[in-house]
N, C-alpha and C positions, 0 to 999 in steps of 0.2 A: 668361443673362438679365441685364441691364445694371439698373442702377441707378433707381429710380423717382421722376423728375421733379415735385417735390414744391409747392407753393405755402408762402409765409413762414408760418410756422403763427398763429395755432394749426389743428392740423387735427387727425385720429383715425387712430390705426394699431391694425387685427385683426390682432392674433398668432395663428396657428392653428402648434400644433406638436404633431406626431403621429411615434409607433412603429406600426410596418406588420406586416401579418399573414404578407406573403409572397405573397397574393394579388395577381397584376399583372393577370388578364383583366378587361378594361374601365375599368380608373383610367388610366388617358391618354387616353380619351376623354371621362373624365367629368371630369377636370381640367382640359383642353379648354372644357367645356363649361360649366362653374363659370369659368373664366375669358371666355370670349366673355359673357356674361350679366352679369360683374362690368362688362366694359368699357363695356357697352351703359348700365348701370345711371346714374340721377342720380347725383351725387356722389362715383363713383369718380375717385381721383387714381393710381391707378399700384400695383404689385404687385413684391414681392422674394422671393425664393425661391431654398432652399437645400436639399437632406442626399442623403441617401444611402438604402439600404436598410432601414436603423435606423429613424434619425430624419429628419426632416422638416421645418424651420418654414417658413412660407409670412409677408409681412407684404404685409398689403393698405392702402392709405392712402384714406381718406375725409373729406367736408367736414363732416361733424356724425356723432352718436353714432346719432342717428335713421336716417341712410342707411343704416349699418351692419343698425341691427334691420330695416328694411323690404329688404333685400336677403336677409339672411337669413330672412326668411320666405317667398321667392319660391317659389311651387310645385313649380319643376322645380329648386331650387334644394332642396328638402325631401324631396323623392325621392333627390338624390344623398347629401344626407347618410344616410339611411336604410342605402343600399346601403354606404358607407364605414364605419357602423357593425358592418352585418352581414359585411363581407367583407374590405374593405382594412387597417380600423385594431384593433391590439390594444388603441390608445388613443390621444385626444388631448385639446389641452385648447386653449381660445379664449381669450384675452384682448383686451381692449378697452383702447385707453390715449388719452389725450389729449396730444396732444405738441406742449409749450410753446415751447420753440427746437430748431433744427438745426443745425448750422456740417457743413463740411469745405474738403475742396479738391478739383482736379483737377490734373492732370500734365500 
């Protein structure tokens, strides 16, 4: 996954970082599908993602705090987390952040 094409902020980054049950039937589909849904969504700006079997953080970028709660309330969007609760994750936890400056570079 490359790198998420971000606008000068300020803008909003959802931390989602999760430990995994072991259960993999059906979470790349529905990972899949929480991402197709994020993309479609007003105000998404791009998505970063990392881990392993373990752990997990996923970083999604958005233009207000508001996009964020109205994507998360999306219905089919409420059903997947349902099923992540009950099958995928032993645990995870969201964070919301607002993010003031960015810098790097590129090679």
């Amino acid at each position: 996954m490359a790198q998420a094409n971000t606008p000068q902020p300020p803008y909003y980054a959802a931390i989602f970082s999760s430990t995994h049950t072991g259960a993999h039937e059906g979470y790349a589909e529905d990972t899949e599908t929480i991402l197709e849904l994020a993309k479609e969504h007003p105000g998404f700006l791009g998505i970063e993602a990392a881990g392993d079997d373990g752990l997990s953080i996923a970083v999604s970028y958005w233009d207000s705090d508001e996009t964020i709660r109205a994507f998360k309330e999306l219905a089919e969007h409420l059903i997947i987390q349902k099923r992540g609760r009950e099958s995928y994750y032993k645990s995870y936890k969201m964070r919301v952040a607002r993010v003031e400056r960015d810098y790097g570079f590129n090679v």
